[in-house]
C-alpha positions as CSV (number, residue, x, y, z in Angstrom):
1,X,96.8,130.1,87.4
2,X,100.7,130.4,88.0
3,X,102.2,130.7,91.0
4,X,105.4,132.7,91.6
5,X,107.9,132.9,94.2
6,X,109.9,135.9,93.8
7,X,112.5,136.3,96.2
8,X,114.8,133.9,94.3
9,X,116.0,136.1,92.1
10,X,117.1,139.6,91.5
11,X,114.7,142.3,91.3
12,X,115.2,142.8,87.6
13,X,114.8,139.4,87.0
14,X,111.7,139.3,89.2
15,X,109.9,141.9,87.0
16,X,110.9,140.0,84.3
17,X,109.3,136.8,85.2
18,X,106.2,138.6,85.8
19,X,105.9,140.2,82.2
20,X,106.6,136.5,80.9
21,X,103.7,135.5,83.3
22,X,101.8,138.2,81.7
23,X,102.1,137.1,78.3
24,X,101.2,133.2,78.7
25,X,98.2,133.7,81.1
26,X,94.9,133.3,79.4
27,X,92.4,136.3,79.9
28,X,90.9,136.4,83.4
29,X,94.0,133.9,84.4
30,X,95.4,134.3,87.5
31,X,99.3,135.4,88.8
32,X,100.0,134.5,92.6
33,X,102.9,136.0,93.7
34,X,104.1,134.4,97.2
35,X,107.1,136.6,98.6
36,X,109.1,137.6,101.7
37,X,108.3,141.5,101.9
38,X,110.7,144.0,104.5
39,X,108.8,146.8,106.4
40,X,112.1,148.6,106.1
41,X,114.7,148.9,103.4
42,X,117.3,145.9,103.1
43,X,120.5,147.2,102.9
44,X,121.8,143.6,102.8
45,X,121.7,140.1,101.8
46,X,119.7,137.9,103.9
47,X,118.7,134.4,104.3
48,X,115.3,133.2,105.5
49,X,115.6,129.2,106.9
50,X,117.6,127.5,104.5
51,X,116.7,130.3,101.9
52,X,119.0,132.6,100.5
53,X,116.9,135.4,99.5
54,X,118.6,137.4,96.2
55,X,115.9,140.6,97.1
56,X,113.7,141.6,99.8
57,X,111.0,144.3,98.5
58,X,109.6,146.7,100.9
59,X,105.6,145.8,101.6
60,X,104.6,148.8,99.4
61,X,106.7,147.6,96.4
62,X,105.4,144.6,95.1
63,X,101.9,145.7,94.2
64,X,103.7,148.3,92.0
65,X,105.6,145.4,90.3
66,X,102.6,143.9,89.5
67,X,100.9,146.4,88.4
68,X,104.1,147.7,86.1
69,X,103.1,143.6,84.1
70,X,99.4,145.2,83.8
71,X,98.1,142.5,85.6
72,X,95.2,144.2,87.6
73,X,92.9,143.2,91.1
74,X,96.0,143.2,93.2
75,X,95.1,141.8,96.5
76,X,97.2,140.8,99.6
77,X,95.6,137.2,100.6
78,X,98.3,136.5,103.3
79,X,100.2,138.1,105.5
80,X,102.5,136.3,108.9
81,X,101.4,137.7,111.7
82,X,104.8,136.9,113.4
83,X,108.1,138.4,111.2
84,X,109.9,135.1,109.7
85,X,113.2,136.9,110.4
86,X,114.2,140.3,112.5
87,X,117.7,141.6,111.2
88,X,120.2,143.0,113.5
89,X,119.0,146.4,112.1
90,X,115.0,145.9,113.5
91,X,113.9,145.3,109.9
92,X,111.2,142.8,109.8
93,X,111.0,140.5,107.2
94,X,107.4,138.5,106.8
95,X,105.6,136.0,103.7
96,X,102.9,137.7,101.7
97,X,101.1,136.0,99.5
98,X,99.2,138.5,96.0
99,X,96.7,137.3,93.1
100,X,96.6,139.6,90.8
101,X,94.8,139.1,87.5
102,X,95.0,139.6,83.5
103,X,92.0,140.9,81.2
104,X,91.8,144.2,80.9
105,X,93.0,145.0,77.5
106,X,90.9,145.7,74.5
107,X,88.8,148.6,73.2
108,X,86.5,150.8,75.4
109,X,82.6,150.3,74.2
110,X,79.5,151.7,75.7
111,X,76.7,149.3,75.6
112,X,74.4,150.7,78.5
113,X,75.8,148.7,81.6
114,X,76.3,150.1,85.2
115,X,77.6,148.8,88.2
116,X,76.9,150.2,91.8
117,X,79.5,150.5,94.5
118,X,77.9,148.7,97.5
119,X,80.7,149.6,100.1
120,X,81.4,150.0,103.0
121,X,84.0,152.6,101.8
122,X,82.3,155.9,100.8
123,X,84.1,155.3,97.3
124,X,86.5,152.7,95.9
125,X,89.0,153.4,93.3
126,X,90.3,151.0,90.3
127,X,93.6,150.2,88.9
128,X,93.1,153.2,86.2
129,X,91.8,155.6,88.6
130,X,88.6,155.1,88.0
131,X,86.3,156.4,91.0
132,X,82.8,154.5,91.8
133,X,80.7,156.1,94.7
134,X,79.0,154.1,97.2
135,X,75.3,153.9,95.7
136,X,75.8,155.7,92.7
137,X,74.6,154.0,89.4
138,X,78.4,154.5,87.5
139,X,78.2,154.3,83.8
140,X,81.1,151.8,83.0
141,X,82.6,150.4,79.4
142,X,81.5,146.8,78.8
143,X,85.0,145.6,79.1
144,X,85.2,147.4,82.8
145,X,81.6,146.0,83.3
146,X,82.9,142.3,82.4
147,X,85.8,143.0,84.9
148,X,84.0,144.6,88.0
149,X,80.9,142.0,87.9
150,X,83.8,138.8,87.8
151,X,86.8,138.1,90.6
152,X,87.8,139.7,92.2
153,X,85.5,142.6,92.3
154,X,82.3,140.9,92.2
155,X,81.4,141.2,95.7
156,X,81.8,144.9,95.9
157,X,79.7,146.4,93.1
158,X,76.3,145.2,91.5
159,X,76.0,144.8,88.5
160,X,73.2,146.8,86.5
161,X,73.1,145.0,82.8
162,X,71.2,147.3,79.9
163,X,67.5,145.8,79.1
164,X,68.4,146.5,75.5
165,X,72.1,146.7,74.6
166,X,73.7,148.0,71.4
167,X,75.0,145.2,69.0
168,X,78.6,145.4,68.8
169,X,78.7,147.1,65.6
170,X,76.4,150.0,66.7
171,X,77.9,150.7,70.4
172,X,79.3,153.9,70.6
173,X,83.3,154.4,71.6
174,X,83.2,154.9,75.8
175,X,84.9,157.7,77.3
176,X,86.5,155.6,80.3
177,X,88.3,159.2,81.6
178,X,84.8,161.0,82.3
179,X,83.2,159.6,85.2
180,X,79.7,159.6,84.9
181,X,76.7,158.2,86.5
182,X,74.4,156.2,84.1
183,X,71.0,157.2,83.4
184,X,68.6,154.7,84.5
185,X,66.8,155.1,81.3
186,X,69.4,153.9,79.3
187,X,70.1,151.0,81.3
188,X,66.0,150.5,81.2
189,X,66.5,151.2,77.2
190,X,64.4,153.7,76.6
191,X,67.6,156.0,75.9
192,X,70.5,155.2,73.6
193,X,74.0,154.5,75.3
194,X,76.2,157.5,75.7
195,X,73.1,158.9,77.1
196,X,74.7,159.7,80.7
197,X,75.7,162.7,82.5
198,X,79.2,164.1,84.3
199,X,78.9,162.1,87.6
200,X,79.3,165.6,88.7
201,X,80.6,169.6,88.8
202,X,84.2,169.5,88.1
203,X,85.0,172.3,90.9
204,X,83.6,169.7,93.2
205,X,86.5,167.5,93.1
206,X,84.4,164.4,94.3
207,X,85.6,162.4,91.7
């Protein structure tokens, strides 16, 4: 795990320090990002205690900065429920604290696996845009499987493993734009992977 705090330095420099996190975390290492975040734009330099803050990112920026060091499973794990500082312009400024997470690089394979949104939201939607349905047996590549059955996804989806999966030399390449709902018989074994169909009619939309 590192932990960052990233209101010390310029934004460039910020986004900087997070690509250099990227590259010495192991896979499935952890980035926590602990910064003060505006609900309105900054115009100026501020200070927070004894703190000189360098940049103040509005709330909705930081997960994009994270995202932009490919780190996926953003998630807020603290926010103040009192501002730590109102400016003279109404602008709040309040501590966050993000975990975000590194591992998902590598090839697409298909090796049989679903997972099942459990909820509560009728769907959920990844850091690639991928779209999972609440119920719906998704077909998934094993590296997305590995990812969505660990932290911190794991308590949202189950995780369907195949009975019989493909060595690693026979799986099939995993088309990881095409939703598609997995076919329990492949899961079961019976049918090879790949054997899944669209997850439903295009004009639909409800992908």
């Amino acid at each position: 795990m590192i932990d960052l705090a990233a209101n010390e330095l310029q934004t460039a420099a910020a986004a900087a320090l997070l690509d250099d996190a990227y590259r010495v975390l192991r896979r499935r290492g952890m980035c926590a990002v602990l910064a003060y975040l505006a609900d309105e734009p900054v115009t100026a330099d501020t200070r927070v205690g004894s703190v000189e803050l360098q940049s103040v990112p509005l709330e909705m920026q930081l997960e994009a900065v994270v995202a932009r060091a490919k780190l996926y499973g953003a998630a807020f794990t603290f926010r103040a429920d009192l501002p730590d500082r109102i400016l003279a312009s109404g602008t709040e400024v309040r501590l966050h604290a993000l975990k975000a997470f590194k591992g998902k690089e590598g090839p697409c394979v298909d090796y049989g696996h679903a997972v099942m949104y459990r909820g509560p939201f009728l769907d959920a939607t990844d850091d690639d845009g991928h779209v999972y349905r609440r119920g719906v047996r998704t077909a998934v590549c094993k590296k997305t499987y590995d990812i969505l059955t660990s932290e911190p996804y794991a308590q949202f989806f189950y995780g369907i493993p195949c009975y019989m999966p493909p060595t690693e030399n026979e799986a099939p390449i995993f088309d990881c734009n095409t939703p598609m709902v997995r076919d329990p018989k492949v899961t079961k074994g019976v049918l090879p992977a790949g054997g899944s169909q669209a997850c439903c009619d295009p004009s639909t939309s409800c992908c």
